[in-house]
C-alpha positions in Angstrom: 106.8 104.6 134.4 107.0 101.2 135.8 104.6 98.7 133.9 103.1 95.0 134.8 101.4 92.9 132.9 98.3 93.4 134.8 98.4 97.2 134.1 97.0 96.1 130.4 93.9 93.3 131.8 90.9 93.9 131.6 87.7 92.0 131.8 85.5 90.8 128.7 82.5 88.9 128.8 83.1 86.4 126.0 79.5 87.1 124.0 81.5 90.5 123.4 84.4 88.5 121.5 82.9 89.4 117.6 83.1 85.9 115.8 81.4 87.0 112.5 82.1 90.7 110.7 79.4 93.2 111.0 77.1 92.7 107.5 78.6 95.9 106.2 81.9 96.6 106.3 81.8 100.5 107.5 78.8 99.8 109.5 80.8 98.5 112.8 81.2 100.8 115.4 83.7 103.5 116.1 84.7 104.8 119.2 85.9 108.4 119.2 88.8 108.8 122.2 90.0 112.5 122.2 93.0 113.0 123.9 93.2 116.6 124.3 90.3 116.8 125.9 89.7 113.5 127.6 86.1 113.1 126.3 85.3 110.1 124.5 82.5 110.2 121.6 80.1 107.1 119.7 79.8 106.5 116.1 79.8 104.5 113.4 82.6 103.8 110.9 80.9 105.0 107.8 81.1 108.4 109.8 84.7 108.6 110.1 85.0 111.5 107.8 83.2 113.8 110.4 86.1 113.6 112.8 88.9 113.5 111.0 91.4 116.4 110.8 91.0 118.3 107.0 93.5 116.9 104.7 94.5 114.1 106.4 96.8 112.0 105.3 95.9 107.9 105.9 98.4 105.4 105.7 96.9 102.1 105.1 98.6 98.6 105.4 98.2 96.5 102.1 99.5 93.4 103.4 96.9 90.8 101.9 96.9 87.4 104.2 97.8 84.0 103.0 95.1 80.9 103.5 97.9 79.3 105.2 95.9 77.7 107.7 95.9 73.7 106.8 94.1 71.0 108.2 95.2 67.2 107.6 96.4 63.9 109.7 99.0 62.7 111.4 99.9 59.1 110.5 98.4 57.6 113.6 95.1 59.2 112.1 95.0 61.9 114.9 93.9 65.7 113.8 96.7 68.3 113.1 96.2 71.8 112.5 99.3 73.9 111.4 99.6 77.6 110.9 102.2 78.4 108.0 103.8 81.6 109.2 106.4 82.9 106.8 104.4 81.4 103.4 107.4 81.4 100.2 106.7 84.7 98.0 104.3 83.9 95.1 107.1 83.5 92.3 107.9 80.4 94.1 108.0 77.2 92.4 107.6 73.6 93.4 109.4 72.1 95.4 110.7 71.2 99.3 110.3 74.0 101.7 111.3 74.0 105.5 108.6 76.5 106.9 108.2 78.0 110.6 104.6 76.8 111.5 102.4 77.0 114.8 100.8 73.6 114.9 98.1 71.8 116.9 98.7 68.0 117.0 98.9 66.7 120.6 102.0 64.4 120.7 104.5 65.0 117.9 108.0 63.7 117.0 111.0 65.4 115.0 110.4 63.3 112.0 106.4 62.3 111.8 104.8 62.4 108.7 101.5 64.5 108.1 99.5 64.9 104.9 97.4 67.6 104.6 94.3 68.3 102.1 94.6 67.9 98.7 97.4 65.7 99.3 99.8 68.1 100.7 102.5 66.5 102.4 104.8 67.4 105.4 107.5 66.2 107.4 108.2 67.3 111.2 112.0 68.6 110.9 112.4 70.4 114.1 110.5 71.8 117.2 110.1 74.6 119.7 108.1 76.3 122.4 104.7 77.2 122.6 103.5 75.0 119.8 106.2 76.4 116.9 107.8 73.4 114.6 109.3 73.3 111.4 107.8 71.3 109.1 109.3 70.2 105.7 106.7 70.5 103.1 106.8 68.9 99.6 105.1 71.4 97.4 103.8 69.9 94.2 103.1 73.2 92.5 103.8 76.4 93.4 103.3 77.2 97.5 100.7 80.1 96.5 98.8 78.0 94.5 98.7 75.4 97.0 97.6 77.4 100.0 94.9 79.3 97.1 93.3 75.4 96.7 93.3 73.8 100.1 94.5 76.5 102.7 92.1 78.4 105.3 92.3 82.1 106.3 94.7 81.8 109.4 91.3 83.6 111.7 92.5 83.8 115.4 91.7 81.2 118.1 89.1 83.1 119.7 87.4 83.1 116.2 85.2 79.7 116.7 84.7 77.9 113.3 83.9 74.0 112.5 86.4 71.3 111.7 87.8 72.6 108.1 86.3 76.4 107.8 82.6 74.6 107.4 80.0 76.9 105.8 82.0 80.2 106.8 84.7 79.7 105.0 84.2 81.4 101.9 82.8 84.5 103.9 86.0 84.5 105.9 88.2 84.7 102.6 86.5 87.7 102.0 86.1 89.2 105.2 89.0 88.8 106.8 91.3 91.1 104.1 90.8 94.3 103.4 89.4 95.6 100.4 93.0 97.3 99.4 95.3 94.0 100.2 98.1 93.6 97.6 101.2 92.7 98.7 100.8 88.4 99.8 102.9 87.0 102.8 100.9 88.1 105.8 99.4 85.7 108.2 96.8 87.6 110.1 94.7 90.8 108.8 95.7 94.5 109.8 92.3 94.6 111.1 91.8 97.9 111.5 91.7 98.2 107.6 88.8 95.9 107.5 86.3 98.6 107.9 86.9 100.5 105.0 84.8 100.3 101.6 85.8 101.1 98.2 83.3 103.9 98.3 83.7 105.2 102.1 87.7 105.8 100.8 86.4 107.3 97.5 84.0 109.8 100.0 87.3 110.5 102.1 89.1 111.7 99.0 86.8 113.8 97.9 86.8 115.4 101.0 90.4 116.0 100.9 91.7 113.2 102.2 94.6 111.3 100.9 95.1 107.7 101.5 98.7 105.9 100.7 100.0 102.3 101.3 103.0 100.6 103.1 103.2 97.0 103.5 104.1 95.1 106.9 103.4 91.4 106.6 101.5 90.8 109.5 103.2 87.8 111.4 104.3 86.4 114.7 105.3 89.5 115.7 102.5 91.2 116.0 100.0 88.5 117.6 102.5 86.3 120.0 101.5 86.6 123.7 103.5 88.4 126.0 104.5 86.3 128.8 107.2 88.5 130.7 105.7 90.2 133.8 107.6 92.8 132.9 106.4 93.8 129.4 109.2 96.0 128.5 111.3 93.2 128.5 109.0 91.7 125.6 111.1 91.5 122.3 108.8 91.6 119.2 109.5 89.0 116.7 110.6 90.9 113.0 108.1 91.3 110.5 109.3 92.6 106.7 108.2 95.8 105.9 108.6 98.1 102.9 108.1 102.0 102.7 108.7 102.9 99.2 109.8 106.2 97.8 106.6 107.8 96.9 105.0 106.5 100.0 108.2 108.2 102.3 108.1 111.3 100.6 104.1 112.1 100.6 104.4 111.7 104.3 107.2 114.0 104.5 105.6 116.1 103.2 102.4 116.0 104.5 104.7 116.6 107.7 105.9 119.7 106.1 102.7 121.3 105.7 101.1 120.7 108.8 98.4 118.3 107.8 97.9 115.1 110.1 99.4 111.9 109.6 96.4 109.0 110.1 97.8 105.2 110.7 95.5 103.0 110.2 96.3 99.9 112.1 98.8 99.6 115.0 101.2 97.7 112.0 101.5 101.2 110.3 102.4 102.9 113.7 105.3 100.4 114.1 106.2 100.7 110.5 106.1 104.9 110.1 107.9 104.5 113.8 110.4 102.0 112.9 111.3 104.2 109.9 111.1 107.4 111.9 114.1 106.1 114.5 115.8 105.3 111.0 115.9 109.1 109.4 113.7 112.4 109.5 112.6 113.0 106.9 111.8 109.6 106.3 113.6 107.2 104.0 112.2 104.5 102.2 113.2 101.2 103.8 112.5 97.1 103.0 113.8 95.2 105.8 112.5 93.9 108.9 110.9 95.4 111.6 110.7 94.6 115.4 110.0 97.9 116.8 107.7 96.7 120.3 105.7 100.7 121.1 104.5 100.5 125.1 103.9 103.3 127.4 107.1 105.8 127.5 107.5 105.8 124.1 108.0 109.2 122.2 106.5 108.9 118.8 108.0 111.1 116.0 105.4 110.8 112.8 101.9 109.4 113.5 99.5 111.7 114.5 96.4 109.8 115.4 95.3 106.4 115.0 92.4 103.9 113.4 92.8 101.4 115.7 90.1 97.9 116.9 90.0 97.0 120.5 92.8 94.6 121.7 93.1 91.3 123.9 93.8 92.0 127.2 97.8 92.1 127.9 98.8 92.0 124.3 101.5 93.9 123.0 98.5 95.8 120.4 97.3 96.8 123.2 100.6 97.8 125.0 100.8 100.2 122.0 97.5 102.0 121.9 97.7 102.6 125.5 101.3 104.5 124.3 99.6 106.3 122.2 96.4 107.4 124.0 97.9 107.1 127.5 97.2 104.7 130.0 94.8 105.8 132.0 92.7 107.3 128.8 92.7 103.6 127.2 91.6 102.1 130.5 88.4 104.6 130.5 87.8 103.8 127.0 88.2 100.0 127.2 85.9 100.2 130.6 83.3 102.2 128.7 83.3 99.6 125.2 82.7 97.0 127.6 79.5 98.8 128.8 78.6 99.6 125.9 78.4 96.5 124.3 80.8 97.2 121.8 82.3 93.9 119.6 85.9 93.2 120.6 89.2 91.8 118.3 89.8 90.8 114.8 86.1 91.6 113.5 84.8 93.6 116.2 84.1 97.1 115.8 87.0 100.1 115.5 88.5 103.4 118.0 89.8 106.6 116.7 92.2 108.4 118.9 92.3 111.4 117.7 
């Protein structure tokens, strides 16, 4: 199959763009996409249960996202914005870090001085395209506690919030994290996880579901635009992952008996993937990922998907139209614009099934 980048655009009025979280977390909507038999179905989250296969197994990302979003001054006074995107692990101590940030200053020059709130203060040491600089940051306590007292969840652009979080900024610390996040280092949410509740996964297991965790800190990777007219010529940018033991052998064997294997998130298809192409039965693996899914790809151990609904020409997108087929995800897409349906980070959820 030959692919463009226009095969994956689509048109979206911009009230449709979700910029708050619905009040409850399971009460977004879920589109039910069928691809056996083409039809497509309307629910709500909270519902999810009903269409799941019995004894499924879910695999859920517990990345939990840094507030490494930080908003300070350059020394001419001017407004800078920076994006921290690989955050040092919490056991980190003081000290002078050189960090990979996406930053929004205007004008800047290898060297310029920025201080940040609280204090926090910074040093351009190097930059590159598309708004990515190194900045060399003098941590006065530990990075994680840093970020904890003056950082901002790291929402997307097409999120609107005021100058400094404003009066949505506690909400969003909430919000934007799943109720299951443990492992720290991600800097954006696996948003499909979002939806869940403590007592709509408590429901599942008593139903006979099984739920178990992976981590893949969400980065670059997984949000950077593709530019290539050509999409498969993309290259993903590697995000760490870890499959442990226990989580490597309860999908095998899941696998073995025949029940379904859930993802849920697009960063748990790339991860089960990734390992998949490593070894069958799968192995557990910590290492970095890069694995870029579009249509043509064979997959070897998901079996559906918990997935929101994408920007237009993203590589997210790129993958659920792998996994559901093109034309299906078109139909789909077409009809959640109709429908009214809330789009991105905090918009409502699609099972493909």
């Amino acid at each position: 199959m030959r692919l463009s980048l226009a095969d994956f655009d689509y048109d979206l009025p911009a009230r449709l763009i979700a910029q708050h979280p619905a009040e409850k977390r399971d009460q977004s909507r879920l589109m039910v996409v069928d691809r056996g038999s083409g039809t497509i179905e309307h629910a709500r989250f909270a519902e999810i249960g009903k269409y799941l296969p019995p004894e499924s197994l879910l695999v859920i990302n517990d990345a939990r996202v840094a507030p490494v979003r930080l908003i300070g001054r350059k020394e001419s006074g001017g407004r800078v914005e920076a994006v921290v995107l690989d955050p040092p692990s919490p056991e980190a101590g003081p000290g002078v870090y050189e960090l990979s940030c996406l930053v929004k200053a205007g004008r800047l020059r290898v060297g310029a001085r920025l201080e940040f709130e609280g204090g926090l203060m910074a040093e351009v040491f190097s930059q590159g395209e598309f708004g990515r600089a190194t900045l060399r940051f003098i941590f006065p306590d530990s990075p994680a506690e840093v970020f904890e007292a003056v950082g901002l969840m790291p929402l997307p652009p097409y999120i609107k919030r005021e100058a400094g979080g404003g009066a949505d900024a506690a909400l969003d610390r909430e919000r934007y994290q799943t109720v299951y996040a443990r492992s720290f280092g991600a800097v954006a949410a696996p948003t499909a996880g979002l939806h869940f509740t403590p007592e709509l996964l408590d429901e599942l297991r008593a139903e006979g579901h099984e739920t178990v965790s992976l981590t893949l800190r969400v980065g670059y990777g997984t949000f950077a635009p593709v530019r290539d007219e050509d999409p498969t010529r993309h290259r993903l940018e590697p995000e760490w992952m870890l499959l442990g033991p226990e989580a490597a052998e309860r999908v095998n064997r899941a696998r073995a008996s025949s029940r379904e294997v859930v993802a849920v998130g697009t960063t748990d298809v790339r991860s089960l993937e990734y390992a998949g192409g490593l070894a069958l039965p799968l192995k557990s693996y910590a290492g970095w990922c890069d694995l870029f899914i579009h249509p043509g790809y064979e997959f070897r151990v998901v079996d559906h998907l918990v997935t929101n609904f994408h920007l237009p020409k993203s590589s997210l997108l790129m993958l659920a139209a792998a996994f559901a087929g093109l034309d299906l995800i078109r139909e789909a897409y077409q009809e959640a614009v109709a429908a009214e349906y809330r789009f991105f980070s905090y918009g409502d959820a699609m099972l493909i099934l």
